[in-house]
C-alpha positions as CSV (number, residue, x, y, z in Angstrom):
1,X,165.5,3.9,14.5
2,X,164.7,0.1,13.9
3,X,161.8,-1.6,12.1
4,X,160.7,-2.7,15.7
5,X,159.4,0.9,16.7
6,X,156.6,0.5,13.9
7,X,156.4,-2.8,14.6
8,X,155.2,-2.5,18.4
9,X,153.2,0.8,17.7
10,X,150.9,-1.5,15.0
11,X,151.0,-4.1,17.4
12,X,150.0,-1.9,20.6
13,X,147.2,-0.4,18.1
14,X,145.9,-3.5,16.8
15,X,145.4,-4.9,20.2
16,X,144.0,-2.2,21.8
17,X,141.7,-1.7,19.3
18,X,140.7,-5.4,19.5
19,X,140.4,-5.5,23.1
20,X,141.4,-9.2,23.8
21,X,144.0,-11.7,23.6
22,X,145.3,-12.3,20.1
23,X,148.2,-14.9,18.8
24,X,151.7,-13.4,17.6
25,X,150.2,-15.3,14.2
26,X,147.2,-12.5,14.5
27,X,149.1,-9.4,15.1
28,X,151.7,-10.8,12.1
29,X,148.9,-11.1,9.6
30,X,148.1,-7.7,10.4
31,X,151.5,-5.8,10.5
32,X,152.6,-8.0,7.7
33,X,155.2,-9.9,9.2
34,X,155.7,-12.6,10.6
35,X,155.4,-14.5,14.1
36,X,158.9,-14.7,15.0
37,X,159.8,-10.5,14.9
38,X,156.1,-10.2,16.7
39,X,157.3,-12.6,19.4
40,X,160.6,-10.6,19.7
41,X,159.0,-7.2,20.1
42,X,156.4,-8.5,22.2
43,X,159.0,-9.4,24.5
44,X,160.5,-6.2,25.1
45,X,157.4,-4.6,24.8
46,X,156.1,-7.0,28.0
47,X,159.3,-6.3,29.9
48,X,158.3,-3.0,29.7
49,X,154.8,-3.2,30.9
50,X,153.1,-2.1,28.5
51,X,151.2,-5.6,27.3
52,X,150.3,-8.6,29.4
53,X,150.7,-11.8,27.7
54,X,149.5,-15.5,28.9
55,X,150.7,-18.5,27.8
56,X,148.5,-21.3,26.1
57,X,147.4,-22.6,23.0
58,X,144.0,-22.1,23.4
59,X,143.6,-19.3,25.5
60,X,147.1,-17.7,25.3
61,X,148.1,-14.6,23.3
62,X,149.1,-11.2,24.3
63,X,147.0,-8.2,25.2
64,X,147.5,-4.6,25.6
65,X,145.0,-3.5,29.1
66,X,146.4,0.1,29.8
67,X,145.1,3.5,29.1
68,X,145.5,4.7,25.5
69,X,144.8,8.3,26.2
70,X,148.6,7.9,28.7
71,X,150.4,5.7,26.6
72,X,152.6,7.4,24.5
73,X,154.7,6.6,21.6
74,X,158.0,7.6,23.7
75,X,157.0,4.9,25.8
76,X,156.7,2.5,23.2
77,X,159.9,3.8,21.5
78,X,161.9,3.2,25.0
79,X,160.8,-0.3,25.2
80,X,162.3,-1.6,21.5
81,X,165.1,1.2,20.5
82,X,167.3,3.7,22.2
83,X,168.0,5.9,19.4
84,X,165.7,7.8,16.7
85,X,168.4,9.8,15.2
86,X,172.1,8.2,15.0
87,X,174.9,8.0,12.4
88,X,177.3,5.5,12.6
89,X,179.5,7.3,10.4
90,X,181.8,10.3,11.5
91,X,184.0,12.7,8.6
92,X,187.1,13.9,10.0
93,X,189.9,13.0,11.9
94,X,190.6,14.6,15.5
95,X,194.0,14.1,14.9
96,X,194.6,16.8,12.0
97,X,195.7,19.9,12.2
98,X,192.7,20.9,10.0
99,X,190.3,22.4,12.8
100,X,187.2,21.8,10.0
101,X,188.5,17.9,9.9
102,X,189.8,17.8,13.4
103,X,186.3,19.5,14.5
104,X,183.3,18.5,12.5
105,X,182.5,15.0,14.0
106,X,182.2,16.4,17.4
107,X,180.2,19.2,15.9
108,X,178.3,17.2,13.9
109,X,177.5,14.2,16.9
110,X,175.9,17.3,19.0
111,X,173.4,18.5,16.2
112,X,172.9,14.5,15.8
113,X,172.3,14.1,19.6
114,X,169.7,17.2,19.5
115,X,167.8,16.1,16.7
116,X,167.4,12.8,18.4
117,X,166.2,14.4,21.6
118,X,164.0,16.6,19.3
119,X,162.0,13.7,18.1
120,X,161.6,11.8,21.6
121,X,160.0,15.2,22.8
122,X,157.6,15.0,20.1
123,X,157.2,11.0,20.6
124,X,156.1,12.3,24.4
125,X,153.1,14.2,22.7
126,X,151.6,11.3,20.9
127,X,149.3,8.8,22.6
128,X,148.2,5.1,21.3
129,X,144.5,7.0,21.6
130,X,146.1,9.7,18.7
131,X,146.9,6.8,16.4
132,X,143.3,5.1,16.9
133,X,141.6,8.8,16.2
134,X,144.0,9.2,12.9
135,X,143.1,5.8,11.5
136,X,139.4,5.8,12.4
137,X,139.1,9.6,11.6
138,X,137.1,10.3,15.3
């Protein structure tokens, strides 16, 4: 998982909790980042449909107009990353005659590949309206 997940969860918060337009400067004072990443997640997180943006200096900014209650993080998640749980890294070879070194990174990818699918099921459980009742304690 990337930095971009938390990035567009705060950002999807922060706007819905602010109900209007606000400036990739805006939502980067409040993550704590700055305007460029915002601008880059706010892409993908547009091409997805789940903010509206509009261009402008003055009355430009992006938005986010959907349902929190049906939003869920899985949603968000699909928009900016396509894996929660990966390892680049594989111990072995599939060419010995060891089966333990011949065998373990296959072994190991499937346990990798269900822990991943693990955490997108409970990602499908949480809603932008969850976050907004943890942080304001409703």
């Amino acid at each position: 998982m990337t930095g971009e997940f938390i990035v567009a969860v705060h950002a999807i918060v922060f706007l819905n909790h602010k109900s209007k337009k606000m400036t990739s400067e805006a939502i980067a004072e409040n993550v704590c980042t700055n305007p460029a990443r915002i601008r880059k997640v706010m892409a993908k997180l547009k091409k997805a449909n789940l903010i509206e943006t509009k261009e402008g200096s003055i009355q430009g900014g992006y938005a986010f107009c959907l349902n929190p209650k049906e939003v869920t993080l899985h949603q968000i998640f699909n928009a900016v990353d396509d894996t929660v749980v990966s390892t680049s890294w594989k111990s072995g070879n599939p060419d010995m005659e060891c089966l333990i070194a011949s065998g373990m990174a296959e072994v190991m990818e499937k346990i990798v590949e269900r822990m991943d699918d693990s955490c997108k099921e409970i990602l499908k459980t949480i809603t932008v309206h969850d976050i907004d009742n943890q942080i304001f304690n409703v």
